[in-house]
DOVO-25145 format. One record per atom (N, C-alpha, C): residue in one letter; atom name; y, z, x. Coordinates in steps of 0.02 Angstrom, whole numbers. Each point is the difference from the previous one (the first is absolute). Last residue first. Layout:
REM residues N
+-------+------+--------+--------+--------+
! torza ! keba !      y !      z !      x !
+-------+------+--------+--------+--------+
!     A !   CA !      Y !      Z !      X !
...
+-------+------+--------+--------+--------+
REM end
This chain:
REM residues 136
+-------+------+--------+--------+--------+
! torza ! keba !      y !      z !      x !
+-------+------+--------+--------+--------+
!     X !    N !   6093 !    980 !   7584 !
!     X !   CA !    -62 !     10 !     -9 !
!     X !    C !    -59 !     46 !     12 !
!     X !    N !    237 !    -51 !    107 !
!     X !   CA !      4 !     18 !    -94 !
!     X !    C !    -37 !     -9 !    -34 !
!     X !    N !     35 !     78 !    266 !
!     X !   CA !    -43 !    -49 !    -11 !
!     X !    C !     27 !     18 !    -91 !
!     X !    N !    130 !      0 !    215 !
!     X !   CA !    -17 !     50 !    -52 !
!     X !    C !    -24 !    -23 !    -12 !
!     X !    N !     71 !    -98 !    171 !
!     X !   CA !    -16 !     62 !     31 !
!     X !    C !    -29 !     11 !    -52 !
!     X !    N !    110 !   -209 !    -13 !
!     X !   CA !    -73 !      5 !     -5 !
!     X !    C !    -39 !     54 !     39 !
!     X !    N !    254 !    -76 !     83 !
!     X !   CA !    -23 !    -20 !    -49 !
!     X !    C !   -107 !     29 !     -3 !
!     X !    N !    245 !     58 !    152 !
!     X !   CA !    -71 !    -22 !    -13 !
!     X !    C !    -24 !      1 !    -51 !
!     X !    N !    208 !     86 !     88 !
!     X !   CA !     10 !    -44 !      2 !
!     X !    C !    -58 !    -51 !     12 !
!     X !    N !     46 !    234 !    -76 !
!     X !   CA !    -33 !    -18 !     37 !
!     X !    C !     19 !    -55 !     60 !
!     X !    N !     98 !     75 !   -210 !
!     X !   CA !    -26 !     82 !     31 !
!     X !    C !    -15 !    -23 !     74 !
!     X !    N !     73 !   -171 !   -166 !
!     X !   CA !     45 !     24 !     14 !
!     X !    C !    -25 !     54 !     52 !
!     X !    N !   -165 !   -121 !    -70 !
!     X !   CA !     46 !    -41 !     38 !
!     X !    C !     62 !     42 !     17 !
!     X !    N !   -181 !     88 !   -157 !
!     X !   CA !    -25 !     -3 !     93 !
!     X !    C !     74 !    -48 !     35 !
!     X !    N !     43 !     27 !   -223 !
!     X !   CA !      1 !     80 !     24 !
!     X !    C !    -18 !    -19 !     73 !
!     X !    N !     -3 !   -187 !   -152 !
!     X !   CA !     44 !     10 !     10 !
!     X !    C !     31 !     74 !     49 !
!     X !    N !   -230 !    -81 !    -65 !
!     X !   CA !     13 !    -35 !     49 !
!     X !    C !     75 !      9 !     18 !
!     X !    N !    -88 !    122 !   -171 !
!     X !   CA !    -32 !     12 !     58 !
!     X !    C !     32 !    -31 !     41 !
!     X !    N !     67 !    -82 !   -202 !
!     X !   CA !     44 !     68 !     17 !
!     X !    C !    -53 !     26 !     59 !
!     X !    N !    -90 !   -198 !    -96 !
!     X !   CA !     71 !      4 !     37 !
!     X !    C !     32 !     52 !     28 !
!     X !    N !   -222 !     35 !    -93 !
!     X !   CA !     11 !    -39 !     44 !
!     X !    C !     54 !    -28 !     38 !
!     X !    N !     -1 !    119 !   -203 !
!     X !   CA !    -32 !     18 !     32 !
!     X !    C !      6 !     -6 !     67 !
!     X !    N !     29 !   -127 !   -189 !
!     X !   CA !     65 !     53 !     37 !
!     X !    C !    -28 !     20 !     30 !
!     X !    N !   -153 !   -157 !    -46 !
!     X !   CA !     46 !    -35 !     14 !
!     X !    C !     56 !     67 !     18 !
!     X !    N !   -181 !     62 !   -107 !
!     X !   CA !      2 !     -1 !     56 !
!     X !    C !     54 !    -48 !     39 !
!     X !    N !     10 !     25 !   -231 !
!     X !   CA !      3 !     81 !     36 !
!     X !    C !    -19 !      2 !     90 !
!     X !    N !    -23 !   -199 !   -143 !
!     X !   CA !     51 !     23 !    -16 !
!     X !    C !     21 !     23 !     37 !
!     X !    N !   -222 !      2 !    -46 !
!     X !   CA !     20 !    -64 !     52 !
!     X !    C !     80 !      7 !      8 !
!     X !    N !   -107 !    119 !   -140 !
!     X !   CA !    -12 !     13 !     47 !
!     X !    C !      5 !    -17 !     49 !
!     X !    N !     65 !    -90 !   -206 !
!     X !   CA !     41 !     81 !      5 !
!     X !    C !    -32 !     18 !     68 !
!     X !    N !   -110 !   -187 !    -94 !
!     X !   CA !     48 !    -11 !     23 !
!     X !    C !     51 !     63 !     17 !
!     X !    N !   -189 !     37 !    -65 !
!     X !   CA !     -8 !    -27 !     44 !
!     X !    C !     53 !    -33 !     10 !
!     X !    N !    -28 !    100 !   -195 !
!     X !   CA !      8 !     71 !     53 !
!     X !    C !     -7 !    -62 !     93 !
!     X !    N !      4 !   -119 !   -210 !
!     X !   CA !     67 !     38 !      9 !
!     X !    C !    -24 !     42 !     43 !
!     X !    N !   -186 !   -100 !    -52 !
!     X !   CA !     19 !    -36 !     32 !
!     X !    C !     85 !     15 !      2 !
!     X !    N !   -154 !    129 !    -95 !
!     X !   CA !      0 !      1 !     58 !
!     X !    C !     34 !    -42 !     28 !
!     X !    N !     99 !     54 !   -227 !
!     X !   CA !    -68 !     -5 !     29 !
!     X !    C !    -13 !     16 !     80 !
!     X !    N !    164 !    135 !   -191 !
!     X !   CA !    -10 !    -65 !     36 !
!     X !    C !    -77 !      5 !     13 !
!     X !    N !    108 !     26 !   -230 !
!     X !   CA !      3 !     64 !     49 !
!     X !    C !    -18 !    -75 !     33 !
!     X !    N !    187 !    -39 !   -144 !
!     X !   CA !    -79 !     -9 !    -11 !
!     X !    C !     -4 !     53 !     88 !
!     X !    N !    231 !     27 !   -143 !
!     X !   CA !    -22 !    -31 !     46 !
!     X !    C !    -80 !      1 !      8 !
!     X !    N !    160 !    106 !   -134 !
!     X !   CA !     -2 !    -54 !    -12 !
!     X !    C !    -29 !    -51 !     43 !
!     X !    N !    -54 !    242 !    -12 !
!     X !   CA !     69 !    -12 !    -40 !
!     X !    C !    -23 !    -76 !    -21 !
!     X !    N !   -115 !    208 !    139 !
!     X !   CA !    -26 !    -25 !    -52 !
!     X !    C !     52 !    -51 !    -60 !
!     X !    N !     30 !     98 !    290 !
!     X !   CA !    -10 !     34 !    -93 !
!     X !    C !     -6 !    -87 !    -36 !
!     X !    N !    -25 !    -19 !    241 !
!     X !   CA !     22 !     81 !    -14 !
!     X !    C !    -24 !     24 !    -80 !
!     X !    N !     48 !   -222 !    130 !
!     X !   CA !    -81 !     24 !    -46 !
!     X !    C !     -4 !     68 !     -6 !
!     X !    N !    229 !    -89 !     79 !
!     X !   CA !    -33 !    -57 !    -38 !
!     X !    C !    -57 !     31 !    -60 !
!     X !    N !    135 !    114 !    205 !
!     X !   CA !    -22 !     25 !   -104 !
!     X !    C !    -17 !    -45 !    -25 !
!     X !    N !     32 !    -43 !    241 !
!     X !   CA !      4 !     65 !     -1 !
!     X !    C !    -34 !     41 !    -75 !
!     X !    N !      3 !   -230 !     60 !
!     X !   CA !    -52 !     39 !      3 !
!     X !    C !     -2 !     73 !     -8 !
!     X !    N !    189 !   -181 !     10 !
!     X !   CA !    -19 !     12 !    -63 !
!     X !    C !    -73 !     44 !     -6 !
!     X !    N !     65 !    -73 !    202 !
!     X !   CA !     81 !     39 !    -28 !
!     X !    C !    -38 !     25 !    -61 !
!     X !    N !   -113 !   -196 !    142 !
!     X !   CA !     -6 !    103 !     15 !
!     X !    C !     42 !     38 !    -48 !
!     X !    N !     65 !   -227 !     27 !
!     X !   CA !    -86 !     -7 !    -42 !
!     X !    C !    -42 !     81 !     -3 !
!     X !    N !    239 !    -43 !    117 !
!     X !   CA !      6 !    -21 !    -59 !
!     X !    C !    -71 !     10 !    -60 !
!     X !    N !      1 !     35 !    256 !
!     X !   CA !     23 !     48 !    -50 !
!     X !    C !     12 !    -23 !    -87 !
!     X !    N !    -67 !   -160 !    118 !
!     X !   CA !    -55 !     48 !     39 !
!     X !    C !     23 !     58 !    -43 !
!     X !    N !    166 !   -155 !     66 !
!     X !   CA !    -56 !    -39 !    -68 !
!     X !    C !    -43 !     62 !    -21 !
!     X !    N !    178 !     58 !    190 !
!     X !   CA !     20 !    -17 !    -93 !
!     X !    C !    -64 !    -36 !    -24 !
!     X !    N !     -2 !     39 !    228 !
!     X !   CA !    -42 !     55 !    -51 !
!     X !    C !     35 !    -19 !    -74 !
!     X !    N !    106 !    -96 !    199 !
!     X !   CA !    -44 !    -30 !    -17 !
!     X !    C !    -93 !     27 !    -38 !
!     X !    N !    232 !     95 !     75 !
!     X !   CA !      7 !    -46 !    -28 !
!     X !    C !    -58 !    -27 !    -42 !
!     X !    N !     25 !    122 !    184 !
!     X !   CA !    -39 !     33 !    -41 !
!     X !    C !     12 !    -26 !    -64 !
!     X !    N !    114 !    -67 !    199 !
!     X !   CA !    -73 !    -26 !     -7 !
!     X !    C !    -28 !     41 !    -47 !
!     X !    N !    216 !     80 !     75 !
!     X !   CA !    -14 !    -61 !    -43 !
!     X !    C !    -30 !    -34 !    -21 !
!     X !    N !     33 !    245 !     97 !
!     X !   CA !    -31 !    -52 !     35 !
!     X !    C !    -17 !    -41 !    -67 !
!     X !    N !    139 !    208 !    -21 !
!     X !   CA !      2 !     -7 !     71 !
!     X !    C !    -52 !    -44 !     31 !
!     X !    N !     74 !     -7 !   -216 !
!     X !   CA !     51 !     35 !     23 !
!     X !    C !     -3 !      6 !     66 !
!     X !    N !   -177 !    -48 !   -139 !
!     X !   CA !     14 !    -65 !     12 !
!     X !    C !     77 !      3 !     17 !
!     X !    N !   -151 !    167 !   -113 !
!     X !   CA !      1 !     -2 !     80 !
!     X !    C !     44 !    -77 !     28 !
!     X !    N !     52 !     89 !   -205 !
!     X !   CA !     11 !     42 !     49 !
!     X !    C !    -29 !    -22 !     58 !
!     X !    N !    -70 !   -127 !   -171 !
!     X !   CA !     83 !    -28 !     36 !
!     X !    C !     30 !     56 !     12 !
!     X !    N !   -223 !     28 !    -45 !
!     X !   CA !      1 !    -84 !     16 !
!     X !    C !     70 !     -8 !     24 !
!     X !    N !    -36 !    185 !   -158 !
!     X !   CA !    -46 !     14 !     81 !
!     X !    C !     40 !    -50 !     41 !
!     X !    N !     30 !    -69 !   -227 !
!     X !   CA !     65 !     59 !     35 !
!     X !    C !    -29 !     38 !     59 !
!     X !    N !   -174 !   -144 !   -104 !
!     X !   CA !     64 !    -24 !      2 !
!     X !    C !     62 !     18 !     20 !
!     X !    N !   -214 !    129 !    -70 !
!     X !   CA !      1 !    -34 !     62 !
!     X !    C !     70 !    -54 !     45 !
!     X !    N !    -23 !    240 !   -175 !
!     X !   CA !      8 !    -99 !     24 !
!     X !    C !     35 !    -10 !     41 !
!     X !    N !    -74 !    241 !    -94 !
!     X !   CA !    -57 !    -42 !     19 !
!     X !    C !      5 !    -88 !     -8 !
!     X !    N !    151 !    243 !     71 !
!     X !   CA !     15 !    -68 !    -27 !
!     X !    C !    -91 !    -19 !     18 !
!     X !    N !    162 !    203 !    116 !
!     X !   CA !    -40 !    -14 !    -79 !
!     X !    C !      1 !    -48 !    -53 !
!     X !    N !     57 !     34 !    281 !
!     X !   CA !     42 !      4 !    -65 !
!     X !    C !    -70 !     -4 !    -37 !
!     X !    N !     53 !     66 !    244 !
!     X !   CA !    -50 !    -18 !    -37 !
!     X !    C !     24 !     14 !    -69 !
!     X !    N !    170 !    -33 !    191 !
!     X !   CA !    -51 !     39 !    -29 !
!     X !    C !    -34 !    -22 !    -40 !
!     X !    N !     52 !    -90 !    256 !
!     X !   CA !     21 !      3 !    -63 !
!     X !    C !    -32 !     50 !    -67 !
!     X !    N !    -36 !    -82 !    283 !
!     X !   CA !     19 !     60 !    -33 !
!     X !    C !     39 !     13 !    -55 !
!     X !    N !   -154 !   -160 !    110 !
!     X !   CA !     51 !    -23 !    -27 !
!     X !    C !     73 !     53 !    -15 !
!     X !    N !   -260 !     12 !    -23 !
!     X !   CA !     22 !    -14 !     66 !
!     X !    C !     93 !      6 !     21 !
!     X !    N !    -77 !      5 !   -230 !
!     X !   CA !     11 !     92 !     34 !
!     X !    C !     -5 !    -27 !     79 !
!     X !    N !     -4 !   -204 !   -102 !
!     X !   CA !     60 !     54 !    -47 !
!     X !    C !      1 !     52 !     46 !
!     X !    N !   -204 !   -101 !     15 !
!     X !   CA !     45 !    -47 !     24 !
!     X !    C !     61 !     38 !    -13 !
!     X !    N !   -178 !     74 !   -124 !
!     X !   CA !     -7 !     15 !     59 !
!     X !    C !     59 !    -25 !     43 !
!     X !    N !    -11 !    -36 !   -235 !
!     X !   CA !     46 !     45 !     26 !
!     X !    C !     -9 !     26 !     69 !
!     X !    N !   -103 !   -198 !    -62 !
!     X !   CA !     84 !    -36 !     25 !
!     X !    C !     15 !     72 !    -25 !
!     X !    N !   -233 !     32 !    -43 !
!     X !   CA !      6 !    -33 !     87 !
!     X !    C !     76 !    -35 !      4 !
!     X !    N !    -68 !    115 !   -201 !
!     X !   CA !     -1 !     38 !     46 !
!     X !    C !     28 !    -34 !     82 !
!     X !    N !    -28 !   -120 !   -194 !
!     X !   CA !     58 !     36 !     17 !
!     X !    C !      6 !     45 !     51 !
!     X !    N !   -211 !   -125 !    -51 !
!     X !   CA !     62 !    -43 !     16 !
!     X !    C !     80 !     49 !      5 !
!     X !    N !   -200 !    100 !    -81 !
!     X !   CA !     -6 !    -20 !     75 !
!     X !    C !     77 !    -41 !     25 !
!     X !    N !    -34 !     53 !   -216 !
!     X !   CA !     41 !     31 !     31 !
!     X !    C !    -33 !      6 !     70 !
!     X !    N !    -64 !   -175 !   -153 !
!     X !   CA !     54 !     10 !     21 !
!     X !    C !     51 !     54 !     21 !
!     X !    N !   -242 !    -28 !    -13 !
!     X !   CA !     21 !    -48 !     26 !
!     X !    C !     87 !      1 !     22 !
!     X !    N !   -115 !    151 !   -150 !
!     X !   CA !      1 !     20 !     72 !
!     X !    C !     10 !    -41 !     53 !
!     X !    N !      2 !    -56 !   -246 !
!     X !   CA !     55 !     56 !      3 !
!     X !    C !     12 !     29 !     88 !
!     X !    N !   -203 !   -143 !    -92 !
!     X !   CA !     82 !    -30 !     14 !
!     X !    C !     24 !     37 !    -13 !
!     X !    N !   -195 !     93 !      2 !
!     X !   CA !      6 !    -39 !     52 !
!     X !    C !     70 !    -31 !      5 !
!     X !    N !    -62 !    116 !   -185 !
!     X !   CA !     14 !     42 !     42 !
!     X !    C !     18 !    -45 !     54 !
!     X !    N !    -60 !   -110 !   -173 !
!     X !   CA !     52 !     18 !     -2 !
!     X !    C !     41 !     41 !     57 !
!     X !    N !   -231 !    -69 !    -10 !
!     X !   CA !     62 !    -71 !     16 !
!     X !    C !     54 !     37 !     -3 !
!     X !    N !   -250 !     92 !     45 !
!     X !   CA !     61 !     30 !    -51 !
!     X !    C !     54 !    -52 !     40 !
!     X !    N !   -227 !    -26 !     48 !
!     X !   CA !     37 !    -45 !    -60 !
!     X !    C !     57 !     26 !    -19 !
!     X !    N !   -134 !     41 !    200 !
!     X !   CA !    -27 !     50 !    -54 !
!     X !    C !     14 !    -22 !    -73 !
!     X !    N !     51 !   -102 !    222 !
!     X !   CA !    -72 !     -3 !     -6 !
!     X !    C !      3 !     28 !    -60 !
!     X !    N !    221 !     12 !     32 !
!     X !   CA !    -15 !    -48 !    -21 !
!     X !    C !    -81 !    -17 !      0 !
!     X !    N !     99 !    188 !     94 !
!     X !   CA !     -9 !     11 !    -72 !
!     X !    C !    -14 !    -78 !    -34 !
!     X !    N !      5 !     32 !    251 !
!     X !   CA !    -36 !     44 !    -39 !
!     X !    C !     15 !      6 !    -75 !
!     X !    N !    144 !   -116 !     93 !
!     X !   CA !    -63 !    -44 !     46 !
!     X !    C !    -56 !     33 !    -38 !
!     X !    N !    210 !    117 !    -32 !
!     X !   CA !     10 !    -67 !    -36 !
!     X !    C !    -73 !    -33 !      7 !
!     X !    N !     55 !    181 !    149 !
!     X !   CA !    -14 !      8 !    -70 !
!     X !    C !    -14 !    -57 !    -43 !
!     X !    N !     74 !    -42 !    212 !
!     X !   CA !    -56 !      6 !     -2 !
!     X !    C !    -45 !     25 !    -57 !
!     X !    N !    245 !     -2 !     23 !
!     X !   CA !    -30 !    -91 !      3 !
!     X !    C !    -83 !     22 !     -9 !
!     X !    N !    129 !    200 !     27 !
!     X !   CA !    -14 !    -47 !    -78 !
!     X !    C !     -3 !    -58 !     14 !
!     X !    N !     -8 !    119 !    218 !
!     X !   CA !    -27 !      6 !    -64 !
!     X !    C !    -30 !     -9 !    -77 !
!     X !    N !    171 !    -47 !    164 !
!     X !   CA !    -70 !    -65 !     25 !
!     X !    C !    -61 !     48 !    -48 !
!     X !    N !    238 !     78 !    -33 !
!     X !   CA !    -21 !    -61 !    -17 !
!     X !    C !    -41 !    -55 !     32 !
!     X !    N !     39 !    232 !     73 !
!     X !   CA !    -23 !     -9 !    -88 !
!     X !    C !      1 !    -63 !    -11 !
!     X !    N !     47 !      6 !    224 !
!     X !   CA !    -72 !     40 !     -3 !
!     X !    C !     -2 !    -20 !    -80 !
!     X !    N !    210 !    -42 !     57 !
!     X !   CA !    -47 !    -43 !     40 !
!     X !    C !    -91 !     13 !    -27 !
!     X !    N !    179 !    174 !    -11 !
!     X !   CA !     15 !    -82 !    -59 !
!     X !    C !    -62 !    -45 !      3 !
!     X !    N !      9 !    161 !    171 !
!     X !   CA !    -23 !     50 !    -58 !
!     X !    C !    -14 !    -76 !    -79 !
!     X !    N !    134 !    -39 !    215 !
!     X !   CA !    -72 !      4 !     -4 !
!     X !    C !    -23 !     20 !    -62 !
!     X !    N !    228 !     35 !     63 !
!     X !   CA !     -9 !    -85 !    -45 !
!     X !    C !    -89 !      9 !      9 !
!     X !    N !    105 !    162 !    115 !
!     X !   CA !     15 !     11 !    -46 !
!     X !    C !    -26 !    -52 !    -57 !
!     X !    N !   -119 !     46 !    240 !
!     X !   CA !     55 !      2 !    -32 !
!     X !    C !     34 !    -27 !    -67 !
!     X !    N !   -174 !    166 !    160 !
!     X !   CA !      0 !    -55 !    -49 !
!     X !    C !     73 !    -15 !    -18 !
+-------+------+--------+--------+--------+
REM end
């Protein structure tokens, strides 16, 4: 196995968590796993990359490490931007209303969007074939 897999693996995980806790209603939980799917999958990219895995849950400073060695990741700034705040948005009880489903659905939709890129970014460089991994 190599090293960036493992990444890969947890964060098709918590996308799937997310899928499973949203039948159940827990919203909060669900968006918190949305977006560390999403991280998980640009620190997968990183440890490809052979960089170290820093301790950071934003997405935004992910986004322009990887965007050091492919510019197109550029185009995760919206995506991250709407993810970023999931990390503690519904976490605690502050100022923010808990979410609905219809936040965990966009967070899921989100999450697969990184997901999806950073797959397609791993088979191209590894491979030079697209649609080996399935992120479903």
């Amino acid at each position: 196995m190599q090293s960036h897999e493992p990444w890969l693996k947890i964060a098709r995980d918590d996308l799937s968590a997310a899928k499973a806790l949203v039948k159940v209603e827990l919203f909060s939980q669900a968006t918190y796993y949305c977006q560390q799917s999403a991280e998980k999958s640009l620190k997968a990219y990183l440890v490809l990359k052979k960089q170290p895995t820093i301790k950071t849950h934003d997405l935004i400073k992910l986004v322009e490490l990887c965007m050091k060695f492919d510019k197109s990741f550029a185009t995760l700034f919206p995506a991250a931007e709407n993810l970023n705040v999931f990390s503690t948005k519904f976490r605690y009880p502050t100022e923010y209303d808990i979410p609905d489903s219809a936040d965990v659905i966009v967070g899921i939709n989100y999450a697969k969007v990184f997901l999806t890129f950073v797959v397609a970014k791993i088979e191209v460089q590894e491979t030079g074939q697209r649609d080996l991994f399935k992120t479903e």
